[in-house]
C-alpha positions as CSV (number, residue, x, y, z in Angstrom):
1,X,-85.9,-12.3,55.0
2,X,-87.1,-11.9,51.6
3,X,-86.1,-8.3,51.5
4,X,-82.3,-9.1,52.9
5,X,-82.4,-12.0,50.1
6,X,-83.1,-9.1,47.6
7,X,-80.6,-6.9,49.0
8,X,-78.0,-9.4,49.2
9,X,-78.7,-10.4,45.4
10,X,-78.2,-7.4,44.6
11,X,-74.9,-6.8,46.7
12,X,-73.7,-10.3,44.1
13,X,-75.1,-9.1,41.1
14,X,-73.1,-5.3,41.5
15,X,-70.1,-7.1,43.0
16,X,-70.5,-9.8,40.1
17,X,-70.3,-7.2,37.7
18,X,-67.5,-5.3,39.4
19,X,-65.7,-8.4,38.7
20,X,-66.1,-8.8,35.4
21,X,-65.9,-4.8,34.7
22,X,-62.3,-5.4,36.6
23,X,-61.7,-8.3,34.5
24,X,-62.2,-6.4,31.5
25,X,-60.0,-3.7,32.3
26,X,-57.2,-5.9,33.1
27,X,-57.7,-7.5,29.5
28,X,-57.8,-4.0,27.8
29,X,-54.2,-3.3,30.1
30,X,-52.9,-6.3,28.6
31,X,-53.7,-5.8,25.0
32,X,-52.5,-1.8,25.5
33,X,-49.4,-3.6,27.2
34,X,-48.9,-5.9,24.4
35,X,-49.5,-3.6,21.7
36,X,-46.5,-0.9,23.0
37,X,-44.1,-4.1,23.7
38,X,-44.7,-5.0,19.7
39,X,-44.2,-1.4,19.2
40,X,-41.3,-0.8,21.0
41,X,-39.9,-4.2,19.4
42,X,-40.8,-3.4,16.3
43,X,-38.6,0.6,16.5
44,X,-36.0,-1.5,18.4
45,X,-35.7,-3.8,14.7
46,X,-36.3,-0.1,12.6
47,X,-33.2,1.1,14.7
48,X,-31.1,-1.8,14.3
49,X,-31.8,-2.5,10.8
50,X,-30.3,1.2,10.2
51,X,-27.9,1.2,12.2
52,X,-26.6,-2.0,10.1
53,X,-27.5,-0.3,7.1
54,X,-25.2,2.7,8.6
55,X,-22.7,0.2,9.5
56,X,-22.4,-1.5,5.9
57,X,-22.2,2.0,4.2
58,X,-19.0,3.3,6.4
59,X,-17.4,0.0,5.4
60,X,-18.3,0.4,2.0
61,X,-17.0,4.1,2.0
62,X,-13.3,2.9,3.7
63,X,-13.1,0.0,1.0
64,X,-13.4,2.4,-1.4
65,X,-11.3,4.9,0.1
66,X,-8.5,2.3,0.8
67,X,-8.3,0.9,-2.7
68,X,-8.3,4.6,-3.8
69,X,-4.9,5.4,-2.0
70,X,-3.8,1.8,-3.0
71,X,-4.2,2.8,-7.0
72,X,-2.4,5.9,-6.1
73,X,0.4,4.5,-4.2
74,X,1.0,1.8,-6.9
75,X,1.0,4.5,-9.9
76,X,3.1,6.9,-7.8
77,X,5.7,3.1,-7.2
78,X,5.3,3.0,-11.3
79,X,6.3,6.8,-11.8
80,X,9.1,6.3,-9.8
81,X,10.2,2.8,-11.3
82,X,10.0,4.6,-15.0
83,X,12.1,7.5,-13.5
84,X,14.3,5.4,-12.0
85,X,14.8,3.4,-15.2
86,X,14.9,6.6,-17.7
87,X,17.9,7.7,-15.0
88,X,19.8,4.5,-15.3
89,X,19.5,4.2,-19.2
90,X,20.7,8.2,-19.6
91,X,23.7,6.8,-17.2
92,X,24.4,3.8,-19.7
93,X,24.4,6.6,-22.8
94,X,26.8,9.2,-20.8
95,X,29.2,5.8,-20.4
96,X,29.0,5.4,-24.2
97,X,29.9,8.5,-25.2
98,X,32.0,8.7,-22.4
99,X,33.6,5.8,-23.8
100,X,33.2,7.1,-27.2
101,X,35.1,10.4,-26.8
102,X,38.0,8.7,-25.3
103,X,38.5,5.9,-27.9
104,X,38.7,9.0,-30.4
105,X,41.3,10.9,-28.1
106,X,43.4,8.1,-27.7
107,X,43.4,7.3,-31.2
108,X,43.9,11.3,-32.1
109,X,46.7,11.1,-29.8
110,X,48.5,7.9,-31.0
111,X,48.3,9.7,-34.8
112,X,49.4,12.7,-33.3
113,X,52.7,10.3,-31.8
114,X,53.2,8.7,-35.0
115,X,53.1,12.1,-37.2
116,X,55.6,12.9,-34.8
117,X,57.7,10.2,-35.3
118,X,57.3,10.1,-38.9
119,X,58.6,13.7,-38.3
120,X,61.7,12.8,-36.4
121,X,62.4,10.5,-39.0
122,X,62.4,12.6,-42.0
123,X,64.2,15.2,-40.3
124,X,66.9,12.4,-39.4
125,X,66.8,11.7,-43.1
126,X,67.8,15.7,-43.7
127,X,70.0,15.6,-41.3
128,X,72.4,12.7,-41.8
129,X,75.1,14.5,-41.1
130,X,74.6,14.8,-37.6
131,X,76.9,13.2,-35.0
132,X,76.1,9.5,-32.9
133,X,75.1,11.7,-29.9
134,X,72.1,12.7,-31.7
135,X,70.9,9.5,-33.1
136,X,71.3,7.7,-29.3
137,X,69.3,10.9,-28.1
138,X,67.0,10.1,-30.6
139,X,66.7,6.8,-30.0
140,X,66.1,7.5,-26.4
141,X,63.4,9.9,-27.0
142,X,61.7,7.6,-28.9
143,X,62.1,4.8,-25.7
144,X,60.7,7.3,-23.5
145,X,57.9,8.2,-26.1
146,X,56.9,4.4,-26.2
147,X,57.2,3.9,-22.0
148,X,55.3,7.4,-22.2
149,X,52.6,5.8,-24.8
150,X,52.5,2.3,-22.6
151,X,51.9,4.1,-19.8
152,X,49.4,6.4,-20.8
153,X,47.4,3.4,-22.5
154,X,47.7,1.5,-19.3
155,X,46.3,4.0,-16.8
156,X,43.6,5.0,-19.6
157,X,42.2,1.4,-19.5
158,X,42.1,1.5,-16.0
159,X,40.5,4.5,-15.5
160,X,37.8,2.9,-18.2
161,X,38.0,-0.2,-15.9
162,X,37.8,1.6,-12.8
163,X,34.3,3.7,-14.7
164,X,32.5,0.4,-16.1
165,X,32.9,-0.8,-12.7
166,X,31.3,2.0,-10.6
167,X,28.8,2.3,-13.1
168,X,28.0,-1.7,-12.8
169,X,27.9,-0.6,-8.8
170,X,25.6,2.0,-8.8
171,X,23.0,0.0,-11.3
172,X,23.1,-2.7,-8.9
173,X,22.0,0.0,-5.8
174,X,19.5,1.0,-8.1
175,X,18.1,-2.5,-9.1
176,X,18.7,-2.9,-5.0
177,X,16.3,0.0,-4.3
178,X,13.8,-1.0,-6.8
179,X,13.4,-4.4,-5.1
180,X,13.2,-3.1,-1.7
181,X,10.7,-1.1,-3.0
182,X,8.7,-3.5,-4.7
183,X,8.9,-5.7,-1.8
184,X,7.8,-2.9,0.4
185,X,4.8,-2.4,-1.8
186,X,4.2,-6.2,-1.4
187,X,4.3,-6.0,2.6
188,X,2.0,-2.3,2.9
189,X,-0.8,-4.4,0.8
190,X,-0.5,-7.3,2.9
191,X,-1.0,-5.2,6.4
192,X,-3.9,-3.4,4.1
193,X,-5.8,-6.9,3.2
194,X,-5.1,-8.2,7.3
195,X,-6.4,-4.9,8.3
196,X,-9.4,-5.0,5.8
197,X,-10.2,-8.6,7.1
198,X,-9.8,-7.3,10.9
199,X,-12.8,-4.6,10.0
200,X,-14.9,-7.2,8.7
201,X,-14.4,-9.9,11.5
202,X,-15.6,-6.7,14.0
203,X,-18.5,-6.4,11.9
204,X,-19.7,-9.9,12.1
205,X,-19.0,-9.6,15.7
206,X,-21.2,-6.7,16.2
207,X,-23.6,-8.1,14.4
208,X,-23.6,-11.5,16.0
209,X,-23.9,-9.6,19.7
210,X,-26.4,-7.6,18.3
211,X,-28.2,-11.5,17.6
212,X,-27.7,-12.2,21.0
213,X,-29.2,-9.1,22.3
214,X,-32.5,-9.5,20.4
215,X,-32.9,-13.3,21.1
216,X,-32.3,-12.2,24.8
217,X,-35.1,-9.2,24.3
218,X,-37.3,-11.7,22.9
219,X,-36.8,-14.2,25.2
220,X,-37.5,-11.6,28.1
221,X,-40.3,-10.7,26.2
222,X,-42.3,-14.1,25.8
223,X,-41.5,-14.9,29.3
224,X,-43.2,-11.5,30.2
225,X,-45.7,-12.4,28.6
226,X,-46.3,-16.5,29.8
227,X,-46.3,-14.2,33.6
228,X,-49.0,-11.5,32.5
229,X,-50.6,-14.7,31.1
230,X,-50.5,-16.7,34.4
231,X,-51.5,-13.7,36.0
């Protein structure tokens, strides 16, 4: 009896420390286990934080590229404005001198009229001696002359008219373009703006989803680790 007590002490001391060698090695597991779950968390935040930091800089790169080609579409709007104005100021001079050279035509031509009158009547004055006939064919010339001289004058100011007013036409389209323009201009930086605030609403929606999907990793975590706790 004493020597199956012995042996059957000893059988509870080796299973005894089987136990507790078993025990042990399940603790070591679990700290091994823990420490690669803190790892893996820990690259998990490393690879988020650069793919934010990835995320920031492209946004950063298509501001600046946007406002680039903004600048540039406004100063090629302005170069074309100037041009635009430079083309309708070198039309108002060419209707000046337009205008110009005709007052001095006209006013050549009424002289030249008069010195030709002044002409007929000093050769009338020589020539007194000449018969009625003449004098009433004179006299009708100079009818015809003046309906001439009417007539000329008339259709001169309407062809001036007739100028001004296609010229007060065609700086209206230009003034018309201009707006569009400008209102175009208004309307492309408008979408630009909606479009820049799109971008940034997906960003904080990425990033928000990117929250959710650590708290959930976390959450799957701790309650891992409440089981291998229990366990």
């Amino acid at each position: 009896i004493e020597e199956q007590t012995k042996i059957e002490e000893q059988k509870a001391r080796e299973q005894q420390e089987k136990r507790l060698r078993d025990i042990e090695q399940t603790r070591l597991q679990e700290i091994e286990e823990q420490k690669r779950i803190q790892k893996t968390t820990e690259e998990e935040e490393r690879r988020k934080k650069e793919f934010e930091e990835k995320l920031r800089e492209i946004e950063r790169q298509k501001q600046k590229e946007a406002e680039e080609k903004r600048i540039k579409e406004l100063e090629q709007q302005k170069i074309e404005k100037e041009i635009e104005e430079q083309r309708l100021k070198e039309i108002e001079e060419q209707t000046k001198i337009a205008e110009q050279k005709a007052r001095e035509q006209e006013e050549k031509r009424l002289r030249d009229i008069e010195q030709s009158r002044l002409q007929e009547i000093e050769e009338q004055k020589k020539n007194q001696k000449k018969t009625e006939e003449e004098e009433r064919r004179k006299k009708e010339f100079e009818e015809k002359l003046r309906a001439i001289e009417i007539q000329t004058q008339k259709e001169a100011e309407e062809k001036r008219i007739q100028e001004l007013e296609q010229q007060k036409i065609e700086k209206e389209i230009e003034e018309q373009r201009l707006k569009e323009i400008e209102e175009q201009t208004k309307i492309e930086e408008q979408k630009a703006r909606e479009q820049q605030e799109k971008r940034l609403r997906d960003i904080e929606q990425t990033r928000l989803q990117e929250i959710e999907e650590q708290k959930r990793i976390q959450k799957t975590t701790e309650e891992e680790e409440r089981r291998k706790k229990e366990f």
